[in-house]
C-alpha positions in Angstrom: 9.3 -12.9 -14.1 9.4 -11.1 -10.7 7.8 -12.0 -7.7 6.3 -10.4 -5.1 8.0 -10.9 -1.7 6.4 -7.8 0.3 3.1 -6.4 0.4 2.3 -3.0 2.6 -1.2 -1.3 3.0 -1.5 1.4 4.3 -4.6 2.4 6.5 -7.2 -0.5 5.2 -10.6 0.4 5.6 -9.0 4.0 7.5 -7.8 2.1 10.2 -5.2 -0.6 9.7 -1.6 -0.6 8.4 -0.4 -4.0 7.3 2.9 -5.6 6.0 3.1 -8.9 4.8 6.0 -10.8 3.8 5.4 -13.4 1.6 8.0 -16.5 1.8 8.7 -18.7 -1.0 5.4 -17.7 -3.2 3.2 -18.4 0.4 0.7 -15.8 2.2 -1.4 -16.9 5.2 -3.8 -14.5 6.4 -5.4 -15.4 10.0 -7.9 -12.8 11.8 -11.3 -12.8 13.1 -14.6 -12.0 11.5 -14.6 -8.2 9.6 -10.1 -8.0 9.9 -9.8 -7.5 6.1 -8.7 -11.1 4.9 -11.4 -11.5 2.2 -10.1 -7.2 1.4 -6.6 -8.1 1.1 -6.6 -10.8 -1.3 -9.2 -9.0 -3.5 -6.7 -5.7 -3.5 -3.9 -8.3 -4.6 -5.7 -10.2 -7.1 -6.8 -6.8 -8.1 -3.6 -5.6 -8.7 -2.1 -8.8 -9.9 -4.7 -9.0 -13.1 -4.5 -5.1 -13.7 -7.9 -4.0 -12.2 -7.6 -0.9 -11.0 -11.0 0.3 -11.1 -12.0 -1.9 -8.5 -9.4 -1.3 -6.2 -10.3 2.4 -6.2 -13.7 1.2 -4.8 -11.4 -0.2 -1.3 -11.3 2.0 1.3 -7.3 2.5 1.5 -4.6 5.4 2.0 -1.7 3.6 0.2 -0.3 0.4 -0.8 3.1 -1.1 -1.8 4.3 -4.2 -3.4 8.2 -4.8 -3.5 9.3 -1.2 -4.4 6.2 0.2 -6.3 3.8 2.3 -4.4 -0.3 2.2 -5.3 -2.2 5.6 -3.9 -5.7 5.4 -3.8 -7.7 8.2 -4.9 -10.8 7.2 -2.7 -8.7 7.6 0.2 
C-alpha cells in the first residue's frame, strides 16, 4: 500500500496555496479561526474514501497528493 507523503492545494477557498509534507504517516495543522484546518482534512478524507462529489462542493483551483493531480471543476 502507498502512502501519502505530500499534499499540495492549490488556491483554497481562491486564496491560499498550501503544501504539506507529511512525515512518518503525521500531519499537524496549526492556524487561527477561518485558515482552512477543518477544509483540509475534509478534502483529504474526501479523497482518501473516494468522495468526489463532495470535494467538488470546496472552493479550490487544484490539488495534488504524491504525483497525482485533482482539478476542481468548481474552481
Amino acid at each position: 500500500m502507498s502512502q501519502i507523503s505530500r499534499f499540495e492545494i492549490k488556491k483554497l477557498h481562491g486564496v491560499n496555496n498550501l503544501d504539506l509534507k507529511l512525515k512518518e504517516n503525521t500531519l499537524i495543522l496549526v492556524g487561527g479561526n477561518g485558515a482552512g484546518k477543518t477544509t483540509v482534512l475534509n478534502i483529504f478524507y474526501y479523497l482518501l474514501s473516494g468522495q468526489w462529489s463532495s470535494m467538488a462542493k470546496i472552493n479550490y483551483k487544484e490539488g495534488q497528493y504524491n504525483d497525482a493531480n485533482i482539478v476542481s471543476s468548481s474552481f
